[in-house]
ZASELUM-766560 format. One record per residue (C-alpha): residue in three letters; x, z, y negated. Coordinates in steps of 0.1 Angstrom, whole numbers, padded with zeros to 4 digits, always signed. Example, Ala and Ser with C-alpha at 12.3 -4.5 7.8 and 13.67 -1.06 7.14 Angstrom:
% residues 2
Ala+0123+0078+0045/Ser+0137+0071+0011/
//
This chain:
% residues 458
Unk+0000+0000+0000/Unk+0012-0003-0033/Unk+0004+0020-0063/Unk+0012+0019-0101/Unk+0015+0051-0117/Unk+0011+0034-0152/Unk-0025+0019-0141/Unk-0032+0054-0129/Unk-0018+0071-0160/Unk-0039+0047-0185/Unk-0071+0054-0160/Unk-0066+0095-0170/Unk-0057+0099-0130/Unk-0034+0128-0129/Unk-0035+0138-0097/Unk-0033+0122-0060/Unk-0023+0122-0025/Unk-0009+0091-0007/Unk-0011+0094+0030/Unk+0021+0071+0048/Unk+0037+0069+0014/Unk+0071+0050+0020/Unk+0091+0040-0010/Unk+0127+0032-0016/Unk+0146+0042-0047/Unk+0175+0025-0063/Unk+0183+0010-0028/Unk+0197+0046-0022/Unk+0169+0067-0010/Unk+0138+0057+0009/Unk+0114+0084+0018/Unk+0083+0079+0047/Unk+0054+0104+0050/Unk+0032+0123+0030/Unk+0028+0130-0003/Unk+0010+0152-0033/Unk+0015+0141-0070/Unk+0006+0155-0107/Unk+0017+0135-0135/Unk+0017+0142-0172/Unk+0007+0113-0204/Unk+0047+0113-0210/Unk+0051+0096-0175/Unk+0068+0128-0160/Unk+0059+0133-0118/Unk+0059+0167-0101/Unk+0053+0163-0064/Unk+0054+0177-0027/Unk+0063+0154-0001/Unk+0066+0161+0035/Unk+0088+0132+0057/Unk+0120+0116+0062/Unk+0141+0111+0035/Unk+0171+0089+0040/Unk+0199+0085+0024/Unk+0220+0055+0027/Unk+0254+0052+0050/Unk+0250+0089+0055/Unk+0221+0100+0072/Unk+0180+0111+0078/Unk+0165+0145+0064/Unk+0133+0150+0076/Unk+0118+0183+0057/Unk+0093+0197+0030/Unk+0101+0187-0003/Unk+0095+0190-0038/Unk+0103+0167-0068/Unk+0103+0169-0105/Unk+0106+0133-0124/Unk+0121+0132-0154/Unk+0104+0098-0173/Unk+0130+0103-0201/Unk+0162+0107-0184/Unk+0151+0087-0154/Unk+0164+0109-0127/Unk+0149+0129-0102/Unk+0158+0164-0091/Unk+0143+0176-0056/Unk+0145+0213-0034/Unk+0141+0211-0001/Unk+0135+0235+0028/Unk+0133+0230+0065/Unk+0156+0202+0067/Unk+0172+0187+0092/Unk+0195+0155+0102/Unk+0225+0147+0122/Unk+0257+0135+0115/Unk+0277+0102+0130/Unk+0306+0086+0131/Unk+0299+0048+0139/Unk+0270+0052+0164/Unk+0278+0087+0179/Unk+0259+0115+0172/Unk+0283+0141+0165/Unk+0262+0170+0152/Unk+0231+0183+0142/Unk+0219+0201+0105/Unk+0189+0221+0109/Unk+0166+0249+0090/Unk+0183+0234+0058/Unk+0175+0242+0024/Unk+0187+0233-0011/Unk+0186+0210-0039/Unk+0194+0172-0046/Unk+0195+0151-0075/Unk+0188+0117-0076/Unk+0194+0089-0103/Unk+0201+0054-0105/Unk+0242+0062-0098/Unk+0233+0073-0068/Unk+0219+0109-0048/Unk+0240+0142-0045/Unk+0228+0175-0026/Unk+0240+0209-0016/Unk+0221+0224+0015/Unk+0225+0255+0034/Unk+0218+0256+0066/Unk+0227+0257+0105/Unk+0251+0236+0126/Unk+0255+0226+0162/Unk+0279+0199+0177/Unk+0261+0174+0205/Unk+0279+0155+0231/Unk+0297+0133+0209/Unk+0325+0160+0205/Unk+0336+0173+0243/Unk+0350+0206+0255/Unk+0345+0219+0221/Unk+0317+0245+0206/Unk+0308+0260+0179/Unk+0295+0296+0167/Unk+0287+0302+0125/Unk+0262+0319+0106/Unk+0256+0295+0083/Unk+0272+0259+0070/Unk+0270+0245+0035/Unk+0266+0207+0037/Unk+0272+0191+0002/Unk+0273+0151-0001/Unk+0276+0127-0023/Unk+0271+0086-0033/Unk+0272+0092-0068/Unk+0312+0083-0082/Unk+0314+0106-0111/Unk+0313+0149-0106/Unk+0277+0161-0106/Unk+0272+0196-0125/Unk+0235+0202-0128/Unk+0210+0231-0128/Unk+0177+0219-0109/Unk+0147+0239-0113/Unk+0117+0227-0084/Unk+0087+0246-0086/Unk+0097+0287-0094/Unk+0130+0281-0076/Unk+0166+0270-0094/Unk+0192+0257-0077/Unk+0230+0248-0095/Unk+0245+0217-0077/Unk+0279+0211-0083/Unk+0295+0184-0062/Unk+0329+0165-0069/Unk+0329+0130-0068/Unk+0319+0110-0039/Unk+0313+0092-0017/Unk+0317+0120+0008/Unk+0299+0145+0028/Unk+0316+0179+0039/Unk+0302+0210+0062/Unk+0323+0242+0051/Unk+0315+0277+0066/Unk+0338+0310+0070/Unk+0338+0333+0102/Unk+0336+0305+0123/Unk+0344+0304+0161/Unk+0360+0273+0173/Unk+0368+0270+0209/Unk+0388+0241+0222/Unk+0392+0230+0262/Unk+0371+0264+0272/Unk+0403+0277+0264/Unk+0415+0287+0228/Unk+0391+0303+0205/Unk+0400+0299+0169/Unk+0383+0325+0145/Unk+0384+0313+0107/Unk+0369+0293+0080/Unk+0362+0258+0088/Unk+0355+0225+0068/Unk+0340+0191+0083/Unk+0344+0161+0062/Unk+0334+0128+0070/Unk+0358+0103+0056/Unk+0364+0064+0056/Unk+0396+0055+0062/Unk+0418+0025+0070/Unk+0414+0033+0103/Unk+0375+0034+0097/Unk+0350+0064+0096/Unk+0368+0092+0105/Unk+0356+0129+0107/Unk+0384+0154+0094/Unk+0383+0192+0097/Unk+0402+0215+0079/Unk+0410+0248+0093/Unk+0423+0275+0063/Unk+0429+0316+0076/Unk+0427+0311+0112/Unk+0439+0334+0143/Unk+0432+0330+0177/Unk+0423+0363+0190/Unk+0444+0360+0223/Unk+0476+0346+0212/Unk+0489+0316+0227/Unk+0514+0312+0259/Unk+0516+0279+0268/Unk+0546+0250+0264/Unk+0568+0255+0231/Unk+0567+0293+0232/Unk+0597+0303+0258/Unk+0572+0321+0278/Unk+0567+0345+0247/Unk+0527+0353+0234/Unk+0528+0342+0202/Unk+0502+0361+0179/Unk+0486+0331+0156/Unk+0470+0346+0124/Unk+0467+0331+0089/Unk+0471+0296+0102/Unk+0459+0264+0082/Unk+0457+0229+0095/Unk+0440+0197+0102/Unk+0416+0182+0130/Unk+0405+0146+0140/Unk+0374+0137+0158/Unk+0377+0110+0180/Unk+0337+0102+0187/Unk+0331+0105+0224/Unk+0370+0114+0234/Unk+0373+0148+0221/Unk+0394+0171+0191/Unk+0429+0166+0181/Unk+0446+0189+0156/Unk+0475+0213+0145/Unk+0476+0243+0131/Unk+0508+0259+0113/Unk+0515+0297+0113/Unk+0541+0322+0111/Unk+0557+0332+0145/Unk+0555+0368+0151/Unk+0582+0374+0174/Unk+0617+0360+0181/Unk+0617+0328+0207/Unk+0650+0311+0215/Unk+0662+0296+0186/Unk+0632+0300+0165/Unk+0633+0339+0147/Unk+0602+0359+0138/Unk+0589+0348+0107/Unk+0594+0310+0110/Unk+0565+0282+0106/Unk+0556+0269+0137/Unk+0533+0242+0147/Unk+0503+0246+0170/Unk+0494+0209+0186/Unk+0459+0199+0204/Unk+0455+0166+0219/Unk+0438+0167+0249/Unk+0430+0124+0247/Unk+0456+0113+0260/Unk+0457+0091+0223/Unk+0484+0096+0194/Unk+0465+0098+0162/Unk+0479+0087+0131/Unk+0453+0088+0102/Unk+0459+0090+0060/Unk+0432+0114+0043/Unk+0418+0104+0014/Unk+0434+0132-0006/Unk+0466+0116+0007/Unk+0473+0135+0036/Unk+0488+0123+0069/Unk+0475+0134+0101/Unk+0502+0127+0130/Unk+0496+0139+0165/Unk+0519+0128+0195/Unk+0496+0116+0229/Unk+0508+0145+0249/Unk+0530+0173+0246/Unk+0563+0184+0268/Unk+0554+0177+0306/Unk+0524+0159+0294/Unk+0510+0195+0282/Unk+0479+0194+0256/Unk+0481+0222+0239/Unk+0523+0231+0228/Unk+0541+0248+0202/Unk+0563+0229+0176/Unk+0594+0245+0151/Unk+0615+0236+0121/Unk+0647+0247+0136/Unk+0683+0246+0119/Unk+0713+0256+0136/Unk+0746+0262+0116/Unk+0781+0267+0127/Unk+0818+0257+0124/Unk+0821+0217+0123/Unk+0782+0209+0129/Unk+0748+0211+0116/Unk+0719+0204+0131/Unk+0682+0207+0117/Unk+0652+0189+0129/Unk+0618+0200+0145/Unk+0617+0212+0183/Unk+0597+0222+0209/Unk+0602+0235+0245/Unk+0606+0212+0274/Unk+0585+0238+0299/Unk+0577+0271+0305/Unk+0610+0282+0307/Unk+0631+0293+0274/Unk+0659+0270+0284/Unk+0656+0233+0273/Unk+0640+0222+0236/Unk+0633+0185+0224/Unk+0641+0178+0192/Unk+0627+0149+0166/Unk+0629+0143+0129/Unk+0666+0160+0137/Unk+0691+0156+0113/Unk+0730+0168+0121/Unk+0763+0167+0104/Unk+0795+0168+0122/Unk+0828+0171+0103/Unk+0841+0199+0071/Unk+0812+0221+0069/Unk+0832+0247+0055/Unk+0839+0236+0024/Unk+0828+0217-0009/Unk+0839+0188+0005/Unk+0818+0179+0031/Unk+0835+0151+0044/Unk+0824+0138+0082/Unk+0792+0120+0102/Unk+0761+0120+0090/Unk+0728+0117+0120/Unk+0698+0112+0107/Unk+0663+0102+0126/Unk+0674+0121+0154/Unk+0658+0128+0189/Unk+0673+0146+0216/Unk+0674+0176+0235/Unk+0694+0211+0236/Unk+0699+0234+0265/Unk+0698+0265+0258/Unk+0719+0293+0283/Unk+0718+0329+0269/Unk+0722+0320+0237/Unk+0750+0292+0241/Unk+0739+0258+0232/Unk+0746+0223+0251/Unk+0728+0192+0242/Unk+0729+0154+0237/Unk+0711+0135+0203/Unk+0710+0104+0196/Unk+0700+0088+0160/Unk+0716+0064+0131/Unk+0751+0075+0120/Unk+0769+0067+0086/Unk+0800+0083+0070/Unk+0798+0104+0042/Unk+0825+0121+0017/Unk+0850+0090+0025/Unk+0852+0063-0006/Unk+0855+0025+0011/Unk+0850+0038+0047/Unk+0818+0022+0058/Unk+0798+0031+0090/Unk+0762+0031+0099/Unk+0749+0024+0135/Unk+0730+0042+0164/Unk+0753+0068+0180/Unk+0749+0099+0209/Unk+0758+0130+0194/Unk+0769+0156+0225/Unk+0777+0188+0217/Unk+0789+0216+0242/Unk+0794+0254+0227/Unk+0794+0265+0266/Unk+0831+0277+0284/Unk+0821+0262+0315/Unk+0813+0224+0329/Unk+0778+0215+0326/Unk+0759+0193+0355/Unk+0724+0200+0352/Unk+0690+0183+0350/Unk+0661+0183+0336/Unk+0624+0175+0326/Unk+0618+0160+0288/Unk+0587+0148+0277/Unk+0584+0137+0312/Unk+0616+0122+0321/Unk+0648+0133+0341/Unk+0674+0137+0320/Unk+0711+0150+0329/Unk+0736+0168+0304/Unk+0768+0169+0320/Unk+0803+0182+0305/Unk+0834+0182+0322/Unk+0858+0209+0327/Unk+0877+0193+0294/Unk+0842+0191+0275/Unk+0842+0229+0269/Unk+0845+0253+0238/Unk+0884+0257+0238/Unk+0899+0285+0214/Unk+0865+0295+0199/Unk+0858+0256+0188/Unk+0825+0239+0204/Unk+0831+0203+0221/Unk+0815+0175+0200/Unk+0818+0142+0206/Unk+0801+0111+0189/Unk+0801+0082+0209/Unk+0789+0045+0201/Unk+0793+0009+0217/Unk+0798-0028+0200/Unk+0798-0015+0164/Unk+0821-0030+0133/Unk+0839+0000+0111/Unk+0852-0011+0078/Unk+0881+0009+0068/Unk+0879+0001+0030/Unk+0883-0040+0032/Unk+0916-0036+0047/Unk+0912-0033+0082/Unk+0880-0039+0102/Unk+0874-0027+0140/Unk+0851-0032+0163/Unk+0841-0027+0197/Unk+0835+0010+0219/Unk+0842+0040+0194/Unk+0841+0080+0205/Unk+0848+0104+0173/Unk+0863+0135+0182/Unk+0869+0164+0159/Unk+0906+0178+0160/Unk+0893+0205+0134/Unk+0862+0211+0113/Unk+0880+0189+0086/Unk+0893+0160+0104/Unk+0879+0136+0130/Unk+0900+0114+0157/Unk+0898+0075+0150/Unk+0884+0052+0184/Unk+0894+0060+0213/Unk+0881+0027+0218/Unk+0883-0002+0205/
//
């Protein structure tokens, strides 16, 4: 049916009801069901409407309303109660809004809202669920910030919503349990983003613990304590939850002292994720953990002594406190001792340590250049091994999966308190200053923390 509130206005009608009113509004909003209007001479519409409202790219409320048109400012502010909808990425249903109330505005830049109301996830997000009070759903399709005081009947609501588009599900005291088996306590935030990667649901973690501490991979064996943690989720629609959270280790682990950041991974898809926010952020989670684990423990780690550096984050290989995989490592071999700092710079690093009461053995590999030498050029791939042990080394192990073997010989030992380190690299051009050029099978050997042997190849 169609109705023309000016033809009724002129005809001294005031009041009506519209049974099956549908009507769409600034190709935004389009509402279906039933409806009660007053209007005034000025053109201004007060009414109650009781049906689906939907809002475009973002979802169906179906509630009680009631709306106040404004003729001269040509907006329309609404309250709603008993409002419900569900939330999807692409075509999943990943969860459900009900027993909502709050208050929307509505103009020809687009609709805004800020509801209160209850939240359940639906199948769309496995082996996870979900225990809060209350959730606060705000969205957006309107670019600018929205600031407003809406009054609906005897009720006022404020609405203040940045900029969108966006649409966000925040509560605090939350219970979050992943895989049945970790149960995050916190305050949560769900925000539904699109991305290069397309639509994207995000959640934000900020003041988190997990009541029971966490064992598994990356802690040594050691229960770690996990309290005022922050960090970032991904839903993948239909696969499941991947996330980190960072926190403050509470007890010493091998390497890694009480009081450092550490890293709590979840990926239980079997899928890196690698997604930009658009705030900026990165999310980056690796497909599996150490020994294909899902849930591991990740350091910063820097270790310091006479002739080498090395810094980079690490985890543990396996249960065991003995063997840590390193990435993003960073090490420099050569005078460490003073100002100078002349020697072998390794940067994008990845490697492994093993670590035997406290004495350290491991191999790195990563790109190699000189530093503190004028006219000596050098950069190229190049194994970094490193042996502070007394003893050979022959031993094997499990890294991310694969055997690997460190072994040292009986002349690849500390000797006189100095570690063994030993840089080796094959078919590779060094450029003593323009005046003479070598190439071919190099192995760099410090003699002491300030010099380094030339090839013993070549």
């Amino acid at each position: 049916m169609t109705f023309e509130f000016v033809e009724a206005v002129a005809a001294g009608t005031t009041s009506f009801a519209v049974e099956g009113f549908g009507a769409s509004v600034v190709d935004v909003v389009t509402l279906a069901g039933d409806a009660d209007f007053n209007m005034n001479a000025q053109g201004d519409i007060t009414a109650s409407f009781d049906g689906t409202l939907s809002v475009s790219q973002l979802f169906d409320m179906v509630g009680v309303y009631g709306f106040v048109f404004d003729a001269a400012a040509q907006e329309t502010k609404i309250a709603g109660e008993d409002i419900g909808f569900n939330v999807k990425v692409g075509d999943t249903d990943l969860m459900s809004f009900s027993n909502g109330s709050g208050a929307l505005l509505l103009n020809d830049a687009g609709v805004a809202g800020r509801l209160s109301g209850e939240v359940a996830l639906l199948d769309g997000i496995p082996d996870v669920t979900l225990a809060a009070d209350q959730f606060t759903a705000v969205f957006s399709t309107i670019a600018d910030e929205v600031e407003e005081s809406i009054e609906v009947g005897d009720e006022t609501f404020d609405l203040t919503v940045p900029g969108g588009p966006f649409l966000s599900l925040a509560a605090e005291e939350v219970t979050f349990t992943l895989f049945g088996e970790l149960s995050l306590e916190g305050n949560i935030l769900f925000e539904r983003q699109t991305v290069a990667e397309g639509e994207l649901m995000i959640i934000s973690f900020s003041d988190v613990s997990i009541a029971a501490g966490f064992g598994g991979e990356g802690t040594g064996g050691q229960a770690l304590s996990v309290t005022d943690a922050n960090g970032d989720f991904v839903i993948l629609p239909g696969n499941g939850v991947v996330g980190r959270l960072s926190f403050v280790a509470n007890v010493d682990i091998p390497l890694i002292a009480a009081g450092a950041t550490a890293t709590l991974f979840f990926n239980k898809t079997g899928s890196a994720v690698e997604v930009t926010t658009l705030t900026g952020g990165s999310v980056q989670i690796a497909a599996n953990g150490p020994n294909g684990s899902t849930t591991w423990v990740e350091a910063a780690l820097s270790i310091s002594m006479p002739g080498v550096e090395v810094s980079g984050v690490f985890t543990y290989a396996g249960g065991s406190s003995t063997t840590l995989i390193g990435s993003e490592v960073s090490a420099f071999i050569g005078d460490n001792m003073s100002s100078s700092r002349v020697g072998l710079e390794l940067t994008n690093g990845s490697g492994f340590f093993y670590d035997n009461g406290g004495v350290i053995s491991g191999i790195l590999t990563g790109t190699v250049s000189v530093v503190g030498i004028d006219g000596v050029t050098l950069t190229t791939e190049m194994t970094l091994r490193y042996n502070n042990a007394t003893n050979a080394i022959s031993q094997s192990f499990t890294v991310a999966g694969n055997e690997v073997s460190l072994e040292f010989s009986d002349e690849e030992v500390n000797s006189d308190g100095n570690a063994f380190i030993e840089l080796i690299a094959n078919d590779i051009d060094f450029d003593l200053g323009g005046v003479v050029a070598l190439s071919g099978d190099f192995a760099f050997t410090p003699v002491s923390y300030t010099h380094l042997t030339l090839p013993t190849k070549a």
